[in-house]
Backbone bond lengths (Angstrom), bond angles and torsions (degrees), N, CA, C in turn:
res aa  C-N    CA-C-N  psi(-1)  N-CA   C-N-CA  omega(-1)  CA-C   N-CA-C  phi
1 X - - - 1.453 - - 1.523 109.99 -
2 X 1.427 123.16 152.56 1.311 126.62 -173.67 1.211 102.93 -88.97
3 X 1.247 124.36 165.91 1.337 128.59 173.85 1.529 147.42 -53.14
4 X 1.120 85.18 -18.65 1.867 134.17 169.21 0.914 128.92 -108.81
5 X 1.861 127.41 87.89 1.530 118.92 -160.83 1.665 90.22 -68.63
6 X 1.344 94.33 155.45 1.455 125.45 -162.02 1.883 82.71 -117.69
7 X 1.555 76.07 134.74 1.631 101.97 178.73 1.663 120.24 -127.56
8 X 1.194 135.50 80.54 1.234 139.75 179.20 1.634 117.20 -73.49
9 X 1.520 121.80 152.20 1.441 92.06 -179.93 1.790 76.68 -159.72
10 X 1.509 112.43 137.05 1.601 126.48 -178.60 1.328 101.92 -105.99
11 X 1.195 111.68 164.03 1.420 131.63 159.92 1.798 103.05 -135.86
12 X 0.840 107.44 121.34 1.589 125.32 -141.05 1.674 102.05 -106.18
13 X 1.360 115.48 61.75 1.998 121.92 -149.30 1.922 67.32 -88.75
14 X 1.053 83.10 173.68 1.781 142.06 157.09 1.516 124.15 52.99
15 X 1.504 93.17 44.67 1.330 109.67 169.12 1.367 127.48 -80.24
16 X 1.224 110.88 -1.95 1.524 121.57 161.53 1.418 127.77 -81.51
17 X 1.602 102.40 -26.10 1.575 125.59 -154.17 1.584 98.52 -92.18
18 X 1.724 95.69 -37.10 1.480 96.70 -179.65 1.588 119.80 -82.33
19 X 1.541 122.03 -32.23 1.433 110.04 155.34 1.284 118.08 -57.81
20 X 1.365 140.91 -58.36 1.629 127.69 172.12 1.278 119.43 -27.36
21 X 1.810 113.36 -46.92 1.751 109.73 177.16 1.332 124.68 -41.55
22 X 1.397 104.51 -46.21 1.643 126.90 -175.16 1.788 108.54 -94.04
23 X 0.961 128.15 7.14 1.850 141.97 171.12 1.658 71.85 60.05
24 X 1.402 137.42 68.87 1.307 114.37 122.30 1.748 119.35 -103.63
25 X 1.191 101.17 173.49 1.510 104.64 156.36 1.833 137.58 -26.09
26 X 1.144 127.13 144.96 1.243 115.63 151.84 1.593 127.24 -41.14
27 X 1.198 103.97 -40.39 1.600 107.80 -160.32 1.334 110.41 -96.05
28 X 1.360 106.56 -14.57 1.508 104.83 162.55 1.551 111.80 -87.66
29 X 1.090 137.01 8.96 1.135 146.21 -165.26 1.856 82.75 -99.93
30 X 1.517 117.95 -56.51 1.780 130.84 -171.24 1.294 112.94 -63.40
31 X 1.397 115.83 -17.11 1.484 138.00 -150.89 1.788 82.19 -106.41
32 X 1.159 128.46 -69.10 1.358 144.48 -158.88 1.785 82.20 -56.60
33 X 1.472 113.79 -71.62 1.402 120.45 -174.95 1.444 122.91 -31.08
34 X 1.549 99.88 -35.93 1.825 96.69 -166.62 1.736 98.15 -79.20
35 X 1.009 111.07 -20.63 1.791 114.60 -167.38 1.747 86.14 -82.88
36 X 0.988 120.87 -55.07 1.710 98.62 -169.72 1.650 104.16 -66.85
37 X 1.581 129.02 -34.30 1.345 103.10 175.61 1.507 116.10 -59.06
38 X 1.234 106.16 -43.74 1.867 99.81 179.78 1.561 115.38 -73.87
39 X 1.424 114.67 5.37 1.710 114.53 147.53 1.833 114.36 -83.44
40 X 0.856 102.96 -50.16 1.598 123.19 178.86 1.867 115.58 -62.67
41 X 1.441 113.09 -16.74 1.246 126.50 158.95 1.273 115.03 -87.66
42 X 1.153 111.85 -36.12 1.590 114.50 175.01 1.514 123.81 -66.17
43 X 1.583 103.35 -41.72 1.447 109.72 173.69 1.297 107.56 -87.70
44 X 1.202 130.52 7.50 1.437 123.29 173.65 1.432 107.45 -80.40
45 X 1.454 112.96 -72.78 1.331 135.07 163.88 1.986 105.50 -18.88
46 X 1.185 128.68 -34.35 0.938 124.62 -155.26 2.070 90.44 -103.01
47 X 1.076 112.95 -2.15 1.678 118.65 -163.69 1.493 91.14 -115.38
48 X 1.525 95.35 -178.99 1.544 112.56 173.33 1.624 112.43 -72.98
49 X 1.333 112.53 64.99 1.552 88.72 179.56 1.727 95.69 -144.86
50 X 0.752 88.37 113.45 1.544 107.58 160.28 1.337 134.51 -57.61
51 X 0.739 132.19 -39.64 1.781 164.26 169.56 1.081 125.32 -120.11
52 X 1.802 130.04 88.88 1.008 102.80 156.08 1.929 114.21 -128.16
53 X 1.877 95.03 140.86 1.736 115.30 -159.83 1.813 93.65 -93.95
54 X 1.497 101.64 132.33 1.666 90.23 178.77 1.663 92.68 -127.21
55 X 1.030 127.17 150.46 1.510 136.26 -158.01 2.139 96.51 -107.84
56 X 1.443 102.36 69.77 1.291 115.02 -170.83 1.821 121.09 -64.32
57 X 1.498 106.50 3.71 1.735 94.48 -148.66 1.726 87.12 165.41
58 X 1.535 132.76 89.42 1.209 109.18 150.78 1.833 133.72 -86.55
59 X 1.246 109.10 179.12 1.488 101.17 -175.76 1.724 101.98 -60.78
60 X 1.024 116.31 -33.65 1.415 126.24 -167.79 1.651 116.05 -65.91
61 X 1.590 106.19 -30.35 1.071 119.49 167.17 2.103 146.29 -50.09
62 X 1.389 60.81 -17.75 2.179 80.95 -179.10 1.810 96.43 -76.08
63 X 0.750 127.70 -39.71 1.903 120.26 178.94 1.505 105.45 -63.89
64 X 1.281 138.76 9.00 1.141 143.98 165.35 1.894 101.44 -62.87
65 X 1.609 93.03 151.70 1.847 81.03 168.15 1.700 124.86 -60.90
66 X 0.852 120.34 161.28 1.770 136.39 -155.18 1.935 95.13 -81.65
67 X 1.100 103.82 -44.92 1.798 99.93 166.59 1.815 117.87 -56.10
68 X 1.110 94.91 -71.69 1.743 107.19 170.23 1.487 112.94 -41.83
69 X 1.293 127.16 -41.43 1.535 138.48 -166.31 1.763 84.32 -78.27
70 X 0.847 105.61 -81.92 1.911 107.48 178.62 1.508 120.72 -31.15
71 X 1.671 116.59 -47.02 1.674 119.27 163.32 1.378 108.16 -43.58
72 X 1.591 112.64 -56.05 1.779 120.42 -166.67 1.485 101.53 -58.80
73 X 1.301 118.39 -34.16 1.493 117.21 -152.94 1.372 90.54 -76.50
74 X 1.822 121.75 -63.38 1.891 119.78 178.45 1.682 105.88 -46.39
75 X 1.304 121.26 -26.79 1.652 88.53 178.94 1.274 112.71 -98.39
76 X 1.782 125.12 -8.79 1.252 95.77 173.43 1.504 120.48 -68.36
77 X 1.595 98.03 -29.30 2.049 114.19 172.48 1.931 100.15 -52.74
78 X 1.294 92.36 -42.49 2.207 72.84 -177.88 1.833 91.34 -79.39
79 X 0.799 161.68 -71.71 1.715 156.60 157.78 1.575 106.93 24.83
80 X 1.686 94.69 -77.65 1.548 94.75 176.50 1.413 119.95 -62.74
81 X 1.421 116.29 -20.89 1.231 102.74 -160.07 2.103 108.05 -104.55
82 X 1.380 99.80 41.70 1.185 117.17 -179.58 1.335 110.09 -70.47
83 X 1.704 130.32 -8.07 1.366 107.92 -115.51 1.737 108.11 -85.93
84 X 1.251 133.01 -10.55 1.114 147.43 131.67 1.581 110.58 5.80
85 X 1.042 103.78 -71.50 1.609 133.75 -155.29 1.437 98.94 -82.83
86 X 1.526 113.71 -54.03 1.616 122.22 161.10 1.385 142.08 -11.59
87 X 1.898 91.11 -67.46 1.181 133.24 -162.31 1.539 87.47 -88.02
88 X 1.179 123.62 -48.75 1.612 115.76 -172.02 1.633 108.52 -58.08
89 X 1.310 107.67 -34.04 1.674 95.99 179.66 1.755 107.73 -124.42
90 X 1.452 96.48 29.81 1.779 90.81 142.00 1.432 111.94 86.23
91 X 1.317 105.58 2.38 1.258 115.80 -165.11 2.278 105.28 -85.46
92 X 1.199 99.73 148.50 1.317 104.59 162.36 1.271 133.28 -126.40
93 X 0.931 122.22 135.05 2.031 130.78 -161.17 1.729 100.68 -83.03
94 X 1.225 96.23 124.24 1.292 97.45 163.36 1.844 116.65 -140.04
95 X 1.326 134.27 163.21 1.247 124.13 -177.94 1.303 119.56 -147.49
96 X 1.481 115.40 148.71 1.649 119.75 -174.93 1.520 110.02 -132.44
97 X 1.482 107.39 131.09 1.463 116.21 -153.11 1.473 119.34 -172.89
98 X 1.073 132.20 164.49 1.355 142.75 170.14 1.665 90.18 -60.46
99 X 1.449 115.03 120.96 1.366 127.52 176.35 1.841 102.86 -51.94
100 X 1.031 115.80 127.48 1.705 115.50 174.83 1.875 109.30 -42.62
101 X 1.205 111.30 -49.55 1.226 120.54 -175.04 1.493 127.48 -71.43
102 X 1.149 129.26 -9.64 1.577 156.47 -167.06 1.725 104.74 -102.87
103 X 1.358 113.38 120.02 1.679 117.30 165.88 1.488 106.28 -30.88
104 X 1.189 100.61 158.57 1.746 103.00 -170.38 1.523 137.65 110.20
105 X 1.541 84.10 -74.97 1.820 119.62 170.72 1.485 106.32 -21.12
106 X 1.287 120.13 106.41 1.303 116.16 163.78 1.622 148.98 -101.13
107 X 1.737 88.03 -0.03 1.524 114.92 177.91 1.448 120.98 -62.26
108 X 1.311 84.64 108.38 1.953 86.99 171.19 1.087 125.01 -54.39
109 X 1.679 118.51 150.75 1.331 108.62 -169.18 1.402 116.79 -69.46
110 X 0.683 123.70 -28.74 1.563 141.04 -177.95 1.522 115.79 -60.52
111 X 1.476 102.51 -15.55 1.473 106.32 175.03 1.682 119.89 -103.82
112 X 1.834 97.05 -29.21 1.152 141.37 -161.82 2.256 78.17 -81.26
113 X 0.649 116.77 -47.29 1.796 116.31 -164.30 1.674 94.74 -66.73
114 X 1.548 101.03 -48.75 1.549 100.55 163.53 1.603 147.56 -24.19
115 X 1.343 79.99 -78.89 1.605 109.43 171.97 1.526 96.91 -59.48
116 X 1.505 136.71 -30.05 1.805 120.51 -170.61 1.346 73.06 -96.14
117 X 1.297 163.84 -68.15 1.507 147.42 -134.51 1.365 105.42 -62.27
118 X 1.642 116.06 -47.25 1.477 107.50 -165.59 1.545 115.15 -94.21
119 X 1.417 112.71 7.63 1.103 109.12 -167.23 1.920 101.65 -108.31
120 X 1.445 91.58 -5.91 1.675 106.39 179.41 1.535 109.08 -83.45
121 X 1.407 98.97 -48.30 1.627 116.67 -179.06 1.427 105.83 -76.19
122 X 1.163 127.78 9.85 1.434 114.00 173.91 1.347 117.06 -138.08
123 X 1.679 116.51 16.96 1.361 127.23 -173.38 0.952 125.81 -91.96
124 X 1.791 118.95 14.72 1.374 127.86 159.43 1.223 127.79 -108.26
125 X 1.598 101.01 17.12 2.083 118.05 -172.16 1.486 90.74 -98.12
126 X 0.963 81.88 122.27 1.823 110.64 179.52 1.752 115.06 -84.46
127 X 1.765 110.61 -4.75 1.363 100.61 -170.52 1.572 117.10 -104.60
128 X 1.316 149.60 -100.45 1.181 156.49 -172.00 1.628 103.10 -90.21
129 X 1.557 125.10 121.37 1.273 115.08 156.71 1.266 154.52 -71.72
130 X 0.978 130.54 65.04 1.512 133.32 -174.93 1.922 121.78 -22.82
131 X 1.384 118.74 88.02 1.479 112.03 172.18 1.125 125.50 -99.72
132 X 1.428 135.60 131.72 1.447 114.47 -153.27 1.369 89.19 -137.95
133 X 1.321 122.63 122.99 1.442 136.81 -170.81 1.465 99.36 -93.86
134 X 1.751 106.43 112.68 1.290 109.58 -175.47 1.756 90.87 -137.58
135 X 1.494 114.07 144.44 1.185 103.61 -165.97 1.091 147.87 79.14
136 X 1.879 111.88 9.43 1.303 126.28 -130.59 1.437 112.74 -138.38
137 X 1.422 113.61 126.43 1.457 124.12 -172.17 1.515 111.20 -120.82
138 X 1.154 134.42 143.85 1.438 116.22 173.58 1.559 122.18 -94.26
139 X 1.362 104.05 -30.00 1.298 126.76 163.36 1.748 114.78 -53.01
140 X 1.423 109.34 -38.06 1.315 129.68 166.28 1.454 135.92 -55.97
141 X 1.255 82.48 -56.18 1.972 107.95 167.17 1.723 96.23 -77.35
142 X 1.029 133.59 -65.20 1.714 124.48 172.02 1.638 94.42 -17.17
143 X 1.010 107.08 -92.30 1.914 126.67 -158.49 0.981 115.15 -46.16
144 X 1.316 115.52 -34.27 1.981 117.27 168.42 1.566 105.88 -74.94
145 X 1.417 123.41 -61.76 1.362 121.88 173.75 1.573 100.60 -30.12
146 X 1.787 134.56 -80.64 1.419 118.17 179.93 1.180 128.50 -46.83
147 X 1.212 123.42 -59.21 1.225 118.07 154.37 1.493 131.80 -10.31
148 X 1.386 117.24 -38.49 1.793 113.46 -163.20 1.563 83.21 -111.48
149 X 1.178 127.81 -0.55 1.788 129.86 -167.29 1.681 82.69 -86.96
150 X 1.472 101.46 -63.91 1.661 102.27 179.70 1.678 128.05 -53.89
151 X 1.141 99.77 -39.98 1.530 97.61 172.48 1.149 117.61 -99.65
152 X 2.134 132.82 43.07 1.011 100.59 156.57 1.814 68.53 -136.91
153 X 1.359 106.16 47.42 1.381 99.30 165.58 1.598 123.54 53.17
154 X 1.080 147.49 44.54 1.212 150.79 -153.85 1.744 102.47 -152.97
155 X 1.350 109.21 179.60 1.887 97.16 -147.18 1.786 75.92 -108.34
156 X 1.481 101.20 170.11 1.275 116.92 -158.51 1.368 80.81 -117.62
157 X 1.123 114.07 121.76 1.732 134.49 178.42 1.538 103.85 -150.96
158 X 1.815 104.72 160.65 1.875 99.65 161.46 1.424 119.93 -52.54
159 X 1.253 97.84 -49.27 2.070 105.78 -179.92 1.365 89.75 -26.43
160 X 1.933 105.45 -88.68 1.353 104.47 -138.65 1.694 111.76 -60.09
161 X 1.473 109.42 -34.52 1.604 98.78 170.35 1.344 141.96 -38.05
162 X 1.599 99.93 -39.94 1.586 106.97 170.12 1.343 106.75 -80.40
163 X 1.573 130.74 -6.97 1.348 101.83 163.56 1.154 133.59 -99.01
164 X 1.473 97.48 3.17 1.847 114.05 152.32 1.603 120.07 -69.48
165 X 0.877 125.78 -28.88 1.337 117.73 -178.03 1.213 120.68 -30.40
166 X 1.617 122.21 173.84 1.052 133.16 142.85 2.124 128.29 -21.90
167 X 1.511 77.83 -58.58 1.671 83.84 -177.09 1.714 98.71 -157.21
168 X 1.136 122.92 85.08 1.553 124.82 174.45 1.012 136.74 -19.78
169 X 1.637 87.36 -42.99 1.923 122.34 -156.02 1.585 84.71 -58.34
170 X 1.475 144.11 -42.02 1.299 154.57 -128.50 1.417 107.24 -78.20
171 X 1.250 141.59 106.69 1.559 131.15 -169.58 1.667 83.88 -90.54
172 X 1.713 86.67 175.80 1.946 112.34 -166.17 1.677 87.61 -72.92
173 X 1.374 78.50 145.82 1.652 96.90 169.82 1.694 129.86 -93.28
174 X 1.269 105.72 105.54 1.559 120.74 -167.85 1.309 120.64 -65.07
175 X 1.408 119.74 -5.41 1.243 112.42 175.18 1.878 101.76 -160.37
176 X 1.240 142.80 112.72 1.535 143.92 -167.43 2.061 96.93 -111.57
177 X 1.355 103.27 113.53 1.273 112.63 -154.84 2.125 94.88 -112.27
178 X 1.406 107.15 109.38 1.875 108.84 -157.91 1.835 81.85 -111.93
179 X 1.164 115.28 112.14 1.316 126.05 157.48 1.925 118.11 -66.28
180 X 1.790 103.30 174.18 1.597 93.97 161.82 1.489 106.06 74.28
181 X 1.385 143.28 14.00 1.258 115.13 -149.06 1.190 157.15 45.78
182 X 1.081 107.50 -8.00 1.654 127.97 174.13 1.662 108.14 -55.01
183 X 1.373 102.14 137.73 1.432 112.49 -174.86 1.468 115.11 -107.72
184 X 1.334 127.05 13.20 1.557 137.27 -129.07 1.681 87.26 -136.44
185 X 1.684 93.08 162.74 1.923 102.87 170.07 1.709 95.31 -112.55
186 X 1.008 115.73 -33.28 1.423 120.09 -177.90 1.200 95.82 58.24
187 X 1.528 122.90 98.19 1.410 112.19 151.29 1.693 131.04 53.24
188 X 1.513 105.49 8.21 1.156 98.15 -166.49 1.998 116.22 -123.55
189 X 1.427 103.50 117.61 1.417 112.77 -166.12 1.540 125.72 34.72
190 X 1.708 98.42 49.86 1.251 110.63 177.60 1.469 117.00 -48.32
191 X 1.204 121.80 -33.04 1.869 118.91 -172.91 1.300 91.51 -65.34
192 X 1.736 136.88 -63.81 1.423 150.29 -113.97 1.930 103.14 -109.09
193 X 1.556 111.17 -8.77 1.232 121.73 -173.24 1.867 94.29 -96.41
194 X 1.461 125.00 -26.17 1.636 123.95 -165.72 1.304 116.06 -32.33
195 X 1.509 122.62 -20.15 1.328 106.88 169.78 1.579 127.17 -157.29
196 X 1.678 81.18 53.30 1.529 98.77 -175.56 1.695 116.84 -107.82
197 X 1.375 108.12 168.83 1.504 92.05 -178.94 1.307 112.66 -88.87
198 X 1.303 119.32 -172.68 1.849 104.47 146.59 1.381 104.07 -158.84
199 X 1.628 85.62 151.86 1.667 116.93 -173.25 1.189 95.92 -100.24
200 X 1.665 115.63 112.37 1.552 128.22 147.76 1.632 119.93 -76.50
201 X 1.147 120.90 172.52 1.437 118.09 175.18 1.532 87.90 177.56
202 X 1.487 95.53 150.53 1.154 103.68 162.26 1.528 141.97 -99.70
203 X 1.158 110.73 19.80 1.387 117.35 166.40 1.461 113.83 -85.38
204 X 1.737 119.40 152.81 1.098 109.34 169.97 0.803 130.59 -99.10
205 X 1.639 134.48 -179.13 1.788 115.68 -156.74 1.174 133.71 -76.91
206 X 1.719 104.54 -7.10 1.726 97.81 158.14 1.004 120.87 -84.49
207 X 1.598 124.43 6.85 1.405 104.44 179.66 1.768 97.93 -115.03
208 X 0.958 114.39 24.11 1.532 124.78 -176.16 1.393 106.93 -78.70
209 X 1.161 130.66 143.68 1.704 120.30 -162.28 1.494 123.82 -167.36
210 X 1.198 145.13 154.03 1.115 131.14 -152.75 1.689 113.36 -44.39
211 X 1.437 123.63 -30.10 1.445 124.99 -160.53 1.683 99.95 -65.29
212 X 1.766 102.95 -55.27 1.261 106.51 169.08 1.439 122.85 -30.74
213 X 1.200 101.93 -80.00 1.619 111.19 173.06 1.493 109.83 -28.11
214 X 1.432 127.83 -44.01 1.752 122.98 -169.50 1.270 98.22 -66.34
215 X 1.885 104.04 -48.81 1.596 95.94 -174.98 2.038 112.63 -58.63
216 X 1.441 109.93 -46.20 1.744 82.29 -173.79 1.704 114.81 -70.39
217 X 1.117 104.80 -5.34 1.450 100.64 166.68 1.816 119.09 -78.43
218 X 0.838 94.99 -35.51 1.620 99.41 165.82 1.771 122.78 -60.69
219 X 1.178 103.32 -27.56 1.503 121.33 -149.22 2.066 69.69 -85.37
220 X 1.435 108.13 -55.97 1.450 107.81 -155.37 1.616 100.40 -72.38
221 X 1.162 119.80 -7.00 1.866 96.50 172.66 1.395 109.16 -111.57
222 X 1.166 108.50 1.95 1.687 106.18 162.45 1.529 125.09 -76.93
């Protein structure tokens, strides 16, 4: 590892775009997606990266149709429940989200049992962290972070904001990698991206693949 844990973080577009190419389904397009992230975790884990944040589920995401919302929900449940596969390459689960317990929260339990199973079973892997933003707004996480700054009375600075977050522990992200063509951050870890680069490409995220990955890693030590 370099001296500088390395923090990568995707937004994982065009899994819709890529089943239409081929006249399949949407959800085989989500289905196709979850198998390249658990390739793309694998070859991460095996690189300089320390961190890598994948943007699994935004808050914005539930107005999707009620079939499609239900596909996303079984693969993030097969996602967590990798941990086999995890544990073999060292990896540790971590997650950023509307707290389960807080108005709002929309995670089923069933996904919600997940996310505490794999993140229990994998809290002695010492290698690359896996954070998977499920539930997750950045604009969202902003407003609660002030919010708890204000009500426990304490001064509103950068410090204390980042130690409102979601998850503090989280260093800035050195390289924000937007598949699909997409030109956009969408909502995603706007505080934690301030001085990172980003790697666009136009492939979408199932076809995203270790080479990719070298290139946004390249992009981030230049």
């Amino acid at each position: 590892m370099s001296s500088k844990p390395l923090h990568v973080a995707c937004i994982m577009d065009g899994n819709g775009r890529w089943a239409r190419k081929r006249g399949l389904p949407r959800t085989a397009g989500h289905t196709a997606g979850e198998e390249s992230l658990a390739d793309v975790v694998r070859a991460a884990s095996k690189r300089d990266v320390a961190y890598l944040t994948v943007f699994g589920f935004s808050t914005e995401n539930w107005v999707r149709p009620r079939a499609e919302v239900r596909h996303i929900l079984g693969l993030h449940k097969k996602l967590f429940g990798r941990i086999a596969e995890l544990n073999e390459n060292n990896v540790r689960v971590n997650w950023i989200g509307r707290p389960f317990d807080e108005p709002g929260s929309r995670t089923p339990l069933y996904v919600q049992r997940a996310i505490r199973k794999a993140i229990d079973e994998t809290k002695t892997n010492t290698g690359m962290v896996l954070t998977v933003a499920f539930d997750y707004g950045s604009r969202s996480e902003l407003t609660r972070a002030a919010k708890r700054i204000v009500a426990n009375q304490t001064e509103l600075t950068p410090a204390n904001l980042q130690l409102n977050l979601y998850d503090a522990s989280l260093p800035p992200v050195d390289v924000l990698v937007r598949t699909s063509g997409e030109s956009r951050i969408s909502n995603f870890l706007l505080w934690q991206i301030n001085v990172a680069k980003i790697y666009f490409t136009d492939r979408p995220w199932p076809d995203f693949d270790s080479v990719e990955l070298d290139a946004a890693i390249a992009l981030a030590k230049n």
